[in-house]
C-alpha positions as CSV (number, residue, x, y, z in Angstrom):
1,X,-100.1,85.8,-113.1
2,X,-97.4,85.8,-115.6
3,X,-97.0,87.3,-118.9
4,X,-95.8,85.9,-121.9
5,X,-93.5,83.2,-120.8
6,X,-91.9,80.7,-122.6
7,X,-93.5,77.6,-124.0
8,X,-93.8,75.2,-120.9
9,X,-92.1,71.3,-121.0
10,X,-91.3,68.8,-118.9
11,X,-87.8,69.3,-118.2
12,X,-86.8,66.4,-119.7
13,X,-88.1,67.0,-123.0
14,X,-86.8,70.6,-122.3
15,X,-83.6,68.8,-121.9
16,X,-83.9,67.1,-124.9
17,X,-84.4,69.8,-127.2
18,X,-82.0,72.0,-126.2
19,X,-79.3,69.1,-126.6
20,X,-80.0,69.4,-129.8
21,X,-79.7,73.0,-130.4
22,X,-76.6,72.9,-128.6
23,X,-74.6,69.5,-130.8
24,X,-71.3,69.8,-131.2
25,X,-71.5,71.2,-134.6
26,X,-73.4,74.5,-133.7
27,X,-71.5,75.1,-130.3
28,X,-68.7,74.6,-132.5
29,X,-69.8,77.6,-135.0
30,X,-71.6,79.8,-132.6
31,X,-70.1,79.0,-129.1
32,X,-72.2,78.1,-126.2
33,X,-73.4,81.2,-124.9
34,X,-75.0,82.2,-128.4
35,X,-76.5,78.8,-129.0
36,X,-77.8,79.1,-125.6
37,X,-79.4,82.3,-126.2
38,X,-80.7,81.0,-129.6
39,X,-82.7,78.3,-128.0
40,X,-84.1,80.2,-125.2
41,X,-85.3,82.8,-127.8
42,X,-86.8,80.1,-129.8
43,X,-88.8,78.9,-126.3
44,X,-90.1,82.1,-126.0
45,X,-91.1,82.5,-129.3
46,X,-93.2,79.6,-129.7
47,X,-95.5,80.5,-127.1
48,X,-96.6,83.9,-129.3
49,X,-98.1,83.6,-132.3
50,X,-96.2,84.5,-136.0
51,X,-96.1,87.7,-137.5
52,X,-98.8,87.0,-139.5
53,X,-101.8,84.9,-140.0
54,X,-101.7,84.1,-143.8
55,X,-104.3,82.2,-146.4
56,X,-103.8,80.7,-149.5
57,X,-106.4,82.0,-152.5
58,X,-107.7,78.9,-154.2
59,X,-106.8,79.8,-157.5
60,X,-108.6,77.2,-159.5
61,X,-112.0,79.3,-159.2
62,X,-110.7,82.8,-159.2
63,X,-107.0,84.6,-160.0
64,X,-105.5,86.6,-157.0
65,X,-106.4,89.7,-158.0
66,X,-110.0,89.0,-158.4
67,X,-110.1,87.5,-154.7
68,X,-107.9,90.3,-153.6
69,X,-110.7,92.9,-153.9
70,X,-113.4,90.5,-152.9
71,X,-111.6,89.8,-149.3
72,X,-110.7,93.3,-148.6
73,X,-114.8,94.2,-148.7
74,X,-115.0,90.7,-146.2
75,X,-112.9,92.1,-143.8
76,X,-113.5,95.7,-143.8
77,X,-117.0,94.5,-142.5
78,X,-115.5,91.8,-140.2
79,X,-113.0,93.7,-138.4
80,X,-111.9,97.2,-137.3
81,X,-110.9,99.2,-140.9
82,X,-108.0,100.7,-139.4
83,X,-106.5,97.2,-138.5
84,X,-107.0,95.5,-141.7
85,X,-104.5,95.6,-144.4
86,X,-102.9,92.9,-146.2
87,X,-100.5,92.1,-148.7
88,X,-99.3,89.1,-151.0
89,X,-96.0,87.0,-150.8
90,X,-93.7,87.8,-153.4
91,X,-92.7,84.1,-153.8
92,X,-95.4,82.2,-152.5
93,X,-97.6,84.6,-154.9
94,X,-101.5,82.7,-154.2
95,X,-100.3,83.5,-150.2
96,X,-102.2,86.5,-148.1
97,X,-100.5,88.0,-145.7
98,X,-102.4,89.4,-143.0
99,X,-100.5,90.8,-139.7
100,X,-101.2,89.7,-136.1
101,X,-100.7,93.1,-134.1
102,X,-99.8,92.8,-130.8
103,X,-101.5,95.2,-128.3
104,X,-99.3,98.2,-127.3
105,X,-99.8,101.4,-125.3
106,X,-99.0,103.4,-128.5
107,X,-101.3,102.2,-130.6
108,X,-104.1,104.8,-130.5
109,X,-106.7,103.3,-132.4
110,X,-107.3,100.9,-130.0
111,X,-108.0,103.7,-127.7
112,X,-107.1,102.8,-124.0
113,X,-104.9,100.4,-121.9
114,X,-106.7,97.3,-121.9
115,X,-108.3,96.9,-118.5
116,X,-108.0,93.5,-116.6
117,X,-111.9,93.1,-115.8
118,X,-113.2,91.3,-111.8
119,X,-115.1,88.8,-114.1
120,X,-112.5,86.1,-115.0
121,X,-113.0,83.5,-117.6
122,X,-110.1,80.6,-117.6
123,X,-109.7,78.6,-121.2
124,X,-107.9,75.6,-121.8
125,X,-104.0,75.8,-123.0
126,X,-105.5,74.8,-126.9
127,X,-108.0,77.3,-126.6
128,X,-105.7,79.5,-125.9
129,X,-103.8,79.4,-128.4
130,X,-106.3,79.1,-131.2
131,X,-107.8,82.9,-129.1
132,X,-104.1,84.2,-130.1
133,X,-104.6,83.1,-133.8
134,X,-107.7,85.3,-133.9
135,X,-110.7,82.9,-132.6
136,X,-113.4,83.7,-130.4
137,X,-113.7,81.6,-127.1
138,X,-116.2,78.3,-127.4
139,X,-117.8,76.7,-125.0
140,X,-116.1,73.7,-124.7
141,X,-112.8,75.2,-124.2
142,X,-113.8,77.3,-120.9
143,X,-112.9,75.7,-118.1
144,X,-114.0,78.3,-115.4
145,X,-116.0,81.5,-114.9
146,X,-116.7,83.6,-111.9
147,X,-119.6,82.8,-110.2
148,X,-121.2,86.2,-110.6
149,X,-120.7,86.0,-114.6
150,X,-123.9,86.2,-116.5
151,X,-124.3,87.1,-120.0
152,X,-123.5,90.0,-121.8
153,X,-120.6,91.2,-119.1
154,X,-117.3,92.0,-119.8
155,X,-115.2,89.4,-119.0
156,X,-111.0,88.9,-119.0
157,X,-110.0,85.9,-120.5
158,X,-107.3,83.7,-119.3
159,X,-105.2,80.9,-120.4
160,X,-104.4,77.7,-117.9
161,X,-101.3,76.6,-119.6
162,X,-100.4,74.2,-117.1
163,X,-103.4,72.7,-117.0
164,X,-104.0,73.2,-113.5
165,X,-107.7,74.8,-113.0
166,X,-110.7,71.9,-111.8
167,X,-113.6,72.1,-114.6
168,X,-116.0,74.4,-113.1
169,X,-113.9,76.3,-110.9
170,X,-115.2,80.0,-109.5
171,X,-111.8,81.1,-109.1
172,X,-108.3,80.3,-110.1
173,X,-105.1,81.7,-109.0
174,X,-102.5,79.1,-110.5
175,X,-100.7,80.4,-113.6
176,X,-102.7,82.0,-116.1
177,X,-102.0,83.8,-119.5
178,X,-104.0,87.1,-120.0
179,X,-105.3,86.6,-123.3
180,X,-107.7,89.8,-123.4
181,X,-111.4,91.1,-122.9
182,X,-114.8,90.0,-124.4
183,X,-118.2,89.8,-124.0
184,X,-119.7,86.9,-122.6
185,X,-122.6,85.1,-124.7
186,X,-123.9,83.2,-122.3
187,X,-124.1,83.3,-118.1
188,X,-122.2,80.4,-116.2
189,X,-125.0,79.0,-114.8
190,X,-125.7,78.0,-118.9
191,X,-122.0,77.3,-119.5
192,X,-121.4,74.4,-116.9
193,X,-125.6,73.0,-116.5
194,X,-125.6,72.1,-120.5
195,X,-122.5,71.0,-121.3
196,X,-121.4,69.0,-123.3
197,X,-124.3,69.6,-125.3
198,X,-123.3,73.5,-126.1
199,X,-120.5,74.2,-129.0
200,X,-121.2,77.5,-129.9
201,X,-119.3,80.7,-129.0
202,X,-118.9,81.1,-125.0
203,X,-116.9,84.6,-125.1
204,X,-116.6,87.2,-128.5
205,X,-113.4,88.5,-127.7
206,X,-113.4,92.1,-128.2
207,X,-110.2,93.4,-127.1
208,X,-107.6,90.5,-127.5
209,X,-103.9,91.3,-126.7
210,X,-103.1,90.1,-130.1
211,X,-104.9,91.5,-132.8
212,X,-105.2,88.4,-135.5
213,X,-107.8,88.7,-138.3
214,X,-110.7,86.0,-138.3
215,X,-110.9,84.2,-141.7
216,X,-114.3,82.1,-140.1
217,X,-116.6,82.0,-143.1
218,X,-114.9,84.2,-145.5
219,X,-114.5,83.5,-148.7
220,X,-114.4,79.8,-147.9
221,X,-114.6,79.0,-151.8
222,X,-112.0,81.0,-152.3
223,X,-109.5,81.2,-149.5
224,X,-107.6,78.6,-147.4
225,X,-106.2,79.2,-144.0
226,X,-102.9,77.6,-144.3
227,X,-99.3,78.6,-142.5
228,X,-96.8,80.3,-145.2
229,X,-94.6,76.8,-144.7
230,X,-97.3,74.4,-145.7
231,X,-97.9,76.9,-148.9
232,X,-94.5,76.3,-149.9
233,X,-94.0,72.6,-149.6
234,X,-96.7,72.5,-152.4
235,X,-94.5,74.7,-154.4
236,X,-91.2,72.6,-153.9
237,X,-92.6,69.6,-154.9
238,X,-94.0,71.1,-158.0
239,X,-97.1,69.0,-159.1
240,X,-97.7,69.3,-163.1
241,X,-100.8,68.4,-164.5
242,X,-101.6,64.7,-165.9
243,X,-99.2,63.8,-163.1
244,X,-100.0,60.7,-161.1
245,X,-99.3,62.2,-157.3
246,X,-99.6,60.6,-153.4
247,X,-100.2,62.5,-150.6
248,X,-99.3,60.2,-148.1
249,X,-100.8,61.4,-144.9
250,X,-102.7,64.2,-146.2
251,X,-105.1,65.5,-143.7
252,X,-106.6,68.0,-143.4
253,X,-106.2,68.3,-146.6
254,X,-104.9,72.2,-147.4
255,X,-101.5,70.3,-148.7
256,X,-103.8,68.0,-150.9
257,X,-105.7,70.8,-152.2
258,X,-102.7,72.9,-153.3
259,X,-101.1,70.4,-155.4
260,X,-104.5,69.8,-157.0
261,X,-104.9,73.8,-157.8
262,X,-101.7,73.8,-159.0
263,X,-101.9,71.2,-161.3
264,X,-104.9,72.6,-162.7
265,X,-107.3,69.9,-161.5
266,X,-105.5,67.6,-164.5
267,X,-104.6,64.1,-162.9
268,X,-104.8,62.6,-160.1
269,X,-104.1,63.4,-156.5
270,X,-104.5,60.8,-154.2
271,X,-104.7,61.3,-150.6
272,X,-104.5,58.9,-147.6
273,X,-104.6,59.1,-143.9
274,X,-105.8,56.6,-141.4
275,X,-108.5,58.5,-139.4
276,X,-111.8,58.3,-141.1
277,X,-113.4,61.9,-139.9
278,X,-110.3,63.2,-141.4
279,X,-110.4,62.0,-144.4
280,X,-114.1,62.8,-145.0
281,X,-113.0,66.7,-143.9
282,X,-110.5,66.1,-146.8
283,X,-113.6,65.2,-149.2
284,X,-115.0,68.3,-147.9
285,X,-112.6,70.7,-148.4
286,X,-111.8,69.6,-152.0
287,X,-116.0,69.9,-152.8
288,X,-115.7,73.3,-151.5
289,X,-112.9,74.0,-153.3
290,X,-114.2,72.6,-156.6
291,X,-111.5,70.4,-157.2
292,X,-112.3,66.8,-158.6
293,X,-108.9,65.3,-159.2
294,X,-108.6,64.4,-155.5
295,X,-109.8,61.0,-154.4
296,X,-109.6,60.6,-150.2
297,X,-108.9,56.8,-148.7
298,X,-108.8,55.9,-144.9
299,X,-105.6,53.6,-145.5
300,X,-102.7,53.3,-143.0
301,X,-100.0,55.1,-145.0
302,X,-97.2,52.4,-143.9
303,X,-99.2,49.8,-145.2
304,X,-99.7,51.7,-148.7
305,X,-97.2,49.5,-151.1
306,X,-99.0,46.0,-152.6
307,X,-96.3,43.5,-151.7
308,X,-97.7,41.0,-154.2
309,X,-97.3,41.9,-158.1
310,X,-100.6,41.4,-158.6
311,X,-101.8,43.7,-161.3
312,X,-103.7,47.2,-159.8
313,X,-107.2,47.3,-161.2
314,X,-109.0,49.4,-158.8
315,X,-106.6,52.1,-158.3
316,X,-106.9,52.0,-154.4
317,X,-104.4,51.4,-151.8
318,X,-102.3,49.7,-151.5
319,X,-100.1,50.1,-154.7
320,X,-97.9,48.5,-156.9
321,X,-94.1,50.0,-156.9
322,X,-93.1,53.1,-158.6
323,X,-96.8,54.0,-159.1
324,X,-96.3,57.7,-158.6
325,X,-94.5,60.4,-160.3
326,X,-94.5,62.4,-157.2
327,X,-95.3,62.2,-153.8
328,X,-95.5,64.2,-150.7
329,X,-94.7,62.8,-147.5
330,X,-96.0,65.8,-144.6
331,X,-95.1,63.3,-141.9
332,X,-96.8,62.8,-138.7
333,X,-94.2,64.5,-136.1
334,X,-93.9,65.9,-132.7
335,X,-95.4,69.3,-133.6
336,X,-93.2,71.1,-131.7
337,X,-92.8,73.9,-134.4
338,X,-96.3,75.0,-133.9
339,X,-97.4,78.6,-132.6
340,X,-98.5,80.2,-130.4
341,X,-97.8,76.9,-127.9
342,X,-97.7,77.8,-124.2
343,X,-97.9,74.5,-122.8
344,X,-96.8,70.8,-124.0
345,X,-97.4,67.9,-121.4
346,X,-96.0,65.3,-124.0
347,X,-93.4,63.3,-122.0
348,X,-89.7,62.3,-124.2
349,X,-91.2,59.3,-124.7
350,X,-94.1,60.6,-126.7
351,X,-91.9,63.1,-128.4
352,X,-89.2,60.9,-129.9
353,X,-91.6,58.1,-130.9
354,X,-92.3,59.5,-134.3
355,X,-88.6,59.2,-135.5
356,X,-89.0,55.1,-136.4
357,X,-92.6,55.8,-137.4
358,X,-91.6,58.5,-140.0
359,X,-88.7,56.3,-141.7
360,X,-91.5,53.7,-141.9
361,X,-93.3,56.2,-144.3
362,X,-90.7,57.0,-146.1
363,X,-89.3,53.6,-147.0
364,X,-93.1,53.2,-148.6
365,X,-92.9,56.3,-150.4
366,X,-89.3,55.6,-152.1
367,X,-90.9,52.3,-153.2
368,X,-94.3,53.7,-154.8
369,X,-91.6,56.7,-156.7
370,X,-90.9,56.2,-159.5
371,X,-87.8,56.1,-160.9
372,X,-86.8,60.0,-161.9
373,X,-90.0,61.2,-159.7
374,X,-89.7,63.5,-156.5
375,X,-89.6,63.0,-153.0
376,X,-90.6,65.9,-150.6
377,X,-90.4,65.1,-146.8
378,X,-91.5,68.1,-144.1
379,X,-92.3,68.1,-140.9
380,X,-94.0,71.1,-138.3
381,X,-91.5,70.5,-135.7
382,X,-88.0,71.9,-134.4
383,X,-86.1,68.8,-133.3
384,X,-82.9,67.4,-134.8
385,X,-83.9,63.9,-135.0
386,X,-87.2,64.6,-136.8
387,X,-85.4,66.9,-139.7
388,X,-81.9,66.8,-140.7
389,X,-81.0,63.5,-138.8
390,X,-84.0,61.8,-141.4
391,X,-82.5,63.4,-144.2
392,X,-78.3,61.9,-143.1
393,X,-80.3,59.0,-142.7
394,X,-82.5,58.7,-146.3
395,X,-79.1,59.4,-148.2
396,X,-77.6,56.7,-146.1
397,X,-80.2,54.1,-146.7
398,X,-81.8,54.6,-150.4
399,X,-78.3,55.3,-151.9
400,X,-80.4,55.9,-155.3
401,X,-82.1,59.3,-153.8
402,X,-80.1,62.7,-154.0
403,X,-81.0,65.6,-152.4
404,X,-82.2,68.8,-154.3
405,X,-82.1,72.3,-154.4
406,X,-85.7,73.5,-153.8
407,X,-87.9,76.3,-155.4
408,X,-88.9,78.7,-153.6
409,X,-86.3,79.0,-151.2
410,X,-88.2,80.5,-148.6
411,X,-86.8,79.2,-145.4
412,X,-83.4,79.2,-144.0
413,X,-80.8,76.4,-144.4
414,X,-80.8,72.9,-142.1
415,X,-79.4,72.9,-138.7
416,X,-76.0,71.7,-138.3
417,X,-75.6,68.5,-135.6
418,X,-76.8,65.9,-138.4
419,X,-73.7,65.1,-140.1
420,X,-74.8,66.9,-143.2
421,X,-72.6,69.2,-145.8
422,X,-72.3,72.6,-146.2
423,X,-73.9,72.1,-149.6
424,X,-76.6,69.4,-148.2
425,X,-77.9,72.1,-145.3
426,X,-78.5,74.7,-148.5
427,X,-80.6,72.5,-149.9
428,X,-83.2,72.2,-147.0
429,X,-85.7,74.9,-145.9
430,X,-86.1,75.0,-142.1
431,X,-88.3,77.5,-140.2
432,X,-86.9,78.3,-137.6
433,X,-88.1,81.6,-135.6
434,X,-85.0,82.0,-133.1
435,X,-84.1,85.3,-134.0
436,X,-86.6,87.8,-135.5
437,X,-87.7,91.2,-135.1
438,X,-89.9,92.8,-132.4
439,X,-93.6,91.9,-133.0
440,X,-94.1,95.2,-131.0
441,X,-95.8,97.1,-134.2
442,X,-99.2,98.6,-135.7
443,X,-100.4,98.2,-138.9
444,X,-99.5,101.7,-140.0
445,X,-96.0,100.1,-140.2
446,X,-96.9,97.2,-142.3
447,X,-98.3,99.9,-144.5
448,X,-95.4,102.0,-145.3
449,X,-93.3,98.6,-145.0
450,X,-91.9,97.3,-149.2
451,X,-93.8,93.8,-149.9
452,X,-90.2,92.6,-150.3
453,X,-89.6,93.7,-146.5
454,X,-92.9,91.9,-145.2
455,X,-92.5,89.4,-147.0
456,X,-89.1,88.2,-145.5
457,X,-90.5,88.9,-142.3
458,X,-93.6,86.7,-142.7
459,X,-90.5,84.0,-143.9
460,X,-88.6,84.5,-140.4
461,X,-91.9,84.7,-138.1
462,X,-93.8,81.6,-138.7
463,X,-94.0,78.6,-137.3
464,X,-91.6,76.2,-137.4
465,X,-91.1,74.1,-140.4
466,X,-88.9,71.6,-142.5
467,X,-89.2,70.5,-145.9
468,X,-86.7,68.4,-147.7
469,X,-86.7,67.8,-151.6
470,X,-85.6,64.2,-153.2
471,X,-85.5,62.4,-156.9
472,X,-85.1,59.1,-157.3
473,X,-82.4,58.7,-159.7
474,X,-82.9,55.0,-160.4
475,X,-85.6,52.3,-160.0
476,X,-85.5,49.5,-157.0
């Protein structure tokens, strides 16, 4: 059983990545053995969860301070007292930052060492991960249970990262993640005879190894659960209201719904992705938020600019040119800034096919801007190709786009391997968790810690992120 490795590939996109994180340019800056040791931290990383699991308040129906008293009551019910404290970005100001607290000896509150229990239950890798993140275990996500499990016991939970474990199974002894204990909700006989008719909770964890707060139900007028990242690309692109903006692939929508509150539900937000469940949970979220500017197509994004000049009557996809006076392009990417992520069974060839489909997107998008209106590209992955290669490659193409500095500044400067400036990687936010501090801490620390201080940790400990700003200085 193994603890805490590093986030498994296939070698060759291992390979892959870590050519990138070790171009020519950063070898050439940090020498080999440090950008070596930066990309192995960064694999290990991944696989644990960030510092802190954070939600945006939907300030459209309430101000921050209001919610901030309202969700401290919420969780002092939901979840042990002594672990719950919480503070607000200093940038990012609508952002709550809760800590994950990984389970250590020391940490006396949560009484004794947490005892690996006969009765095993084995969860799928994205399971998992979402049990890291603070969820309870479902049913669908358990893929084995000892055959002596019935309801009510005290079971370990286990993660099968590699995929490895038959459906079913009584026992596994392949590699598995020790996720913590729980109490099992139902017996296995119930589990595996009714499925896949049973969704509901299969295993509430009790004693997880990481302690993350659970936002389920809480609030859910009021609070989003969104990564710090994705909070500040809504920031950078700076919606104002009356302004005409496209979200280009906008599900699930907590992008959408940002730009919407910050332009004070004045304008129009338009939203588009190509998967019609998502786009109804887009519908969703913006009724529960109480937002009405948002209006939610199913439309292929790269089909999204009318090629005939036809005049726009209906205002629905596709649209005329230089429709919008701002638009945010979240592409669709590899992913591989996410966290925790144990396990990815995407082959190189499923990784780097989003590159092509990405600068499809964005010529649209530079064609429905209009002339003087902004351009913000970001992506939840790590890779080269994805981020600052794009960017080298937008200024290259659309000669009338230049890069900008962005507001807040949250994230670190571009990678270096793209071609880019000195002055061009400044202007770029990329997450990038390689080197942070010890997770290794209890609450009482985060309460003695200056906002300031937490704050720039919950900056260096998220997942990873890239966001690039652009106006278009002239029309097409």
């Amino acid at each position: 059983m193994s603890i805490f490795p590093k986030i498994s590939l296939r070698l060759e996109v291992e390979s892959y990545l870590k050519a990138g994180f070790m171009n020519e340019e950063v070898v050439s800056v940090l020498g080999k053995e440090a950008a070596e040791r930066k990309f192995e931290t960064l694999l290990h990383k991944l696989s644990h969860p960030p510092s802190f699991t954070t939600v945006r308040v939907n300030t459209h129906l309430a101000s921050v301070q209001h919610v901030k008293s309202l969700l401290f009551d919420e969780l002092q019910k939901k979840e042990n007292p002594k672990a719950v404290h919480f503070v607000f970005h200093t940038l990012c100001t609508e952002t709550c930052l809760q800590r994950n607290v990984r389970w250590r000896k020391t940490d006396a509150w949560r009484g004794n060492n947490i005892k690996q229990q006969p009765c095993e239950v084995i969860v799928g890798a994205q399971c998992g991960n979402a049990v890291l993140r603070g969820a309870h275990v479902y049913v669908p996500g358990i893929v084995s249970a000892s055959k002596f499990m019935k309801g009510g016991d005290v079971v370990s939970v286990y993660s099968d990262i590699k995929g490895k474990c038959k459906k079913g199974a009584k026992e596994f002894d392949g590699t598995k993640i020790f996720l913590g204990n729980g109490i099992s909700e139902l017996s296995r006989k119930e589990i595996f005879s009714r499925l896949p008719e049973l969704k509901g909770i299969g295993v509430r964890m009790t004693d997880p190894v990481y302690l993350s707060p659970s936002f389920d139900n809480v609030l859910p007028s009021y609070l989003f659960l969104q990564n710090l990242p994705s909070a500040a690309v809504s920031h950078v692109l700076d919606p104002q209201p009356g302004e005409k903006i496209l979200d280009l692939c906008a599900a699930p929508g907590g992008k959408t719904t940002h730009v919407a509150a910050l332009m004070h539900d004045q304008g129009e937000v338009i939203a588009l992705d190509k998967i019609s469940n998502k786009v109804e949970k887009i519908k969703q979220n913006a009724l529960l938020l109480g937002l009405n500017s948002i209006r939610a197509f199913c439309f292929d994004g790269t089909k999204a600019l009318k090629l005939d000049m036809v005049k726009d009557t209906d205002g629905e996809p596709p649209f005329l040119p230089e429709s919008f006076d701002r638009i945010l392009l979240d592409a669709p990417c590899s992913g591989l800034g996410q966290r925790p992520n144990m396990a990815c069974t995407w082959t190189l060839k499923e990784v780097t096919s989003y590159q092509p489909l990405q600068r499809k997107l964005f010529t649209v998008a530079v064609e429905l801007l209009k002339p003087g209106g902004v351009l913000v590209y970001s992506t939840c992955t790590v890779t080269l190709a994805e981020n600052e290669e794009q960017v080298a490659w937008a200024l290259k193409t659309f000669p009338h786009l230049q890069l900008q500095r962005q507001d807040p500044q949250v994230g670190g400067e571009g990678m270096l391997g793209a071609g880019l400036s000195s002055e061009q990687l400044k202007r770029l936010q990329r997450f990038d968790p390689c080197v942070v501090p010890s997770q290794d801490s209890d609450t009482g620390s985060l309460r003695d810690a200056r906002i300031e201080d937490t704050s720039w940790l919950a900056n260096k400990d998220c997942i990873g992120f890239f966001i690039a700003k652009f106006v278009k200085c002239r029309s097409t």
